[in-house]
C-alpha positions as CSV (number, residue, x, y, z in Angstrom):
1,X,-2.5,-17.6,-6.1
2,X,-3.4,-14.6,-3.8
3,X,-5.7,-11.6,-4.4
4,X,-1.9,-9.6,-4.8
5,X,-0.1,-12.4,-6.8
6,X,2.6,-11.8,-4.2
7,X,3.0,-8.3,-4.4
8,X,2.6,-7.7,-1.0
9,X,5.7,-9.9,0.0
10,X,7.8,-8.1,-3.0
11,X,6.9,-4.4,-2.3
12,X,7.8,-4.8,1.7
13,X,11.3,-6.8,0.1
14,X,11.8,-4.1,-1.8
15,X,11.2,-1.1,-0.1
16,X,13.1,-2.6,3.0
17,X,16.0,-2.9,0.7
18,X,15.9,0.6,-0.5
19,X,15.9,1.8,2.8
20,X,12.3,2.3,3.6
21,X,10.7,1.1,6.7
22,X,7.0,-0.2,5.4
23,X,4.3,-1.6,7.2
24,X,1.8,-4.5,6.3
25,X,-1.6,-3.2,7.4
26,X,-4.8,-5.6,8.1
27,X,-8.0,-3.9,7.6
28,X,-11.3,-6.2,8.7
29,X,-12.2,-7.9,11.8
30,X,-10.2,-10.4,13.7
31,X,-11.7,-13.8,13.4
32,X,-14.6,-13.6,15.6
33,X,-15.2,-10.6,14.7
34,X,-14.0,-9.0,18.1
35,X,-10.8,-7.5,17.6
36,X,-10.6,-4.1,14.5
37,X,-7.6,-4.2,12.9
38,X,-7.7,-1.0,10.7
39,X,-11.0,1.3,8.8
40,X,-11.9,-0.5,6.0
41,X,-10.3,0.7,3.2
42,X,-6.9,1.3,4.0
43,X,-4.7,-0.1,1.8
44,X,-2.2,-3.0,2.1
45,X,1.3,-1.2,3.2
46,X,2.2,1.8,4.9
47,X,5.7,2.8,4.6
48,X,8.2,5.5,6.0
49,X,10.6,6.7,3.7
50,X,14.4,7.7,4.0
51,X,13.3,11.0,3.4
52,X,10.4,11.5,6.1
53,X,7.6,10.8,4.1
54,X,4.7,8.7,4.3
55,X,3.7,6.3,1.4
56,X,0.8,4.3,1.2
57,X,0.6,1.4,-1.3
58,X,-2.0,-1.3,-2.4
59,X,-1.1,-4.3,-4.1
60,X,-3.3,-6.0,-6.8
61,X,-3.6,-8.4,-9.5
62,X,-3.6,-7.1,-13.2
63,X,-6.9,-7.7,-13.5
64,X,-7.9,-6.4,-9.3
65,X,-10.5,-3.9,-9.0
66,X,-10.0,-1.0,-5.9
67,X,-13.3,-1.1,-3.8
68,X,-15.5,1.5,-2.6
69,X,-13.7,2.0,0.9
70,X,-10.0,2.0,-1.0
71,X,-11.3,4.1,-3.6
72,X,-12.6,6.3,-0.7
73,X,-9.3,6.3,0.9
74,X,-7.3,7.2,-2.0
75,X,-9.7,10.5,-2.7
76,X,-9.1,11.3,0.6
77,X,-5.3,11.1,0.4
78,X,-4.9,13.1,-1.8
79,X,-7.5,15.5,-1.2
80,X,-5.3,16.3,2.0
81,X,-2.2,17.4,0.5
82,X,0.9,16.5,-1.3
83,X,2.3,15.0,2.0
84,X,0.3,11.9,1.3
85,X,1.2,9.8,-1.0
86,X,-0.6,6.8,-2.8
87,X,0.6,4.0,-5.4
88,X,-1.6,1.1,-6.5
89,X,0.9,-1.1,-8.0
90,X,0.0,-4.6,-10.1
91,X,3.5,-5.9,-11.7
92,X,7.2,-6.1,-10.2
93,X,7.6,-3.5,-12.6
94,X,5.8,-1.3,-11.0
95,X,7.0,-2.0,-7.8
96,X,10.6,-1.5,-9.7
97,X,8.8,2.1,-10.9
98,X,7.8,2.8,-7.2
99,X,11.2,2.6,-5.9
100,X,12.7,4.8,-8.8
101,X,9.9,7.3,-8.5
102,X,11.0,7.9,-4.8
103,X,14.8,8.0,-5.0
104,X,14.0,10.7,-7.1
């Protein structure tokens, strides 16, 4: 089973299918180490929606714990106005929610 359950796959599905135009994002290293692919802590999917806004989600188990760089991230989201917006999502009914929320 993967650190998301799957979520990962079934929020880009979604959102795709709703219109959206998200993003898988790989924060780390590169094996070897020589290539960054994103600051740690951004989080799993960035997505553009129908409506011009930008959406950021992570994807975690129900049990997953945010780290200290996510955590970091998320503060600093928000911290930086409404135009920035955040979801942590953990079931398919919350990625169900997600969708709802936003057609709204």
């Amino acid at each position: 089973v993967s650190a998301d359950d799957g979520l990962v796959a079934i929020v880009l599905s979604t959102l795709r299918t709703a219109g959206h135009w998200p993003t898988r994002i790989q924060a780390g290293t590169a094996r070897g180490g020589t290539m960054h692919l994103s600051r740690a802590g951004m989080l799993d999917i960035l997505d553009l929606t129908p409506d011009g806004e930008v959406l950021f989600v992570e994807c975690k188990k129900a049990d997953g714990k945010l780290n200290d760089n996510q955590l970091e991230f998320i503060e600093w989201c928000l911290k930086h106005g409404h135009e920035h917006r955040v979801r942590v999502v953990r079931s398919t009914k919350d990625v169900a929610d997600l969708v709802g929320i936003l057609d709204h």
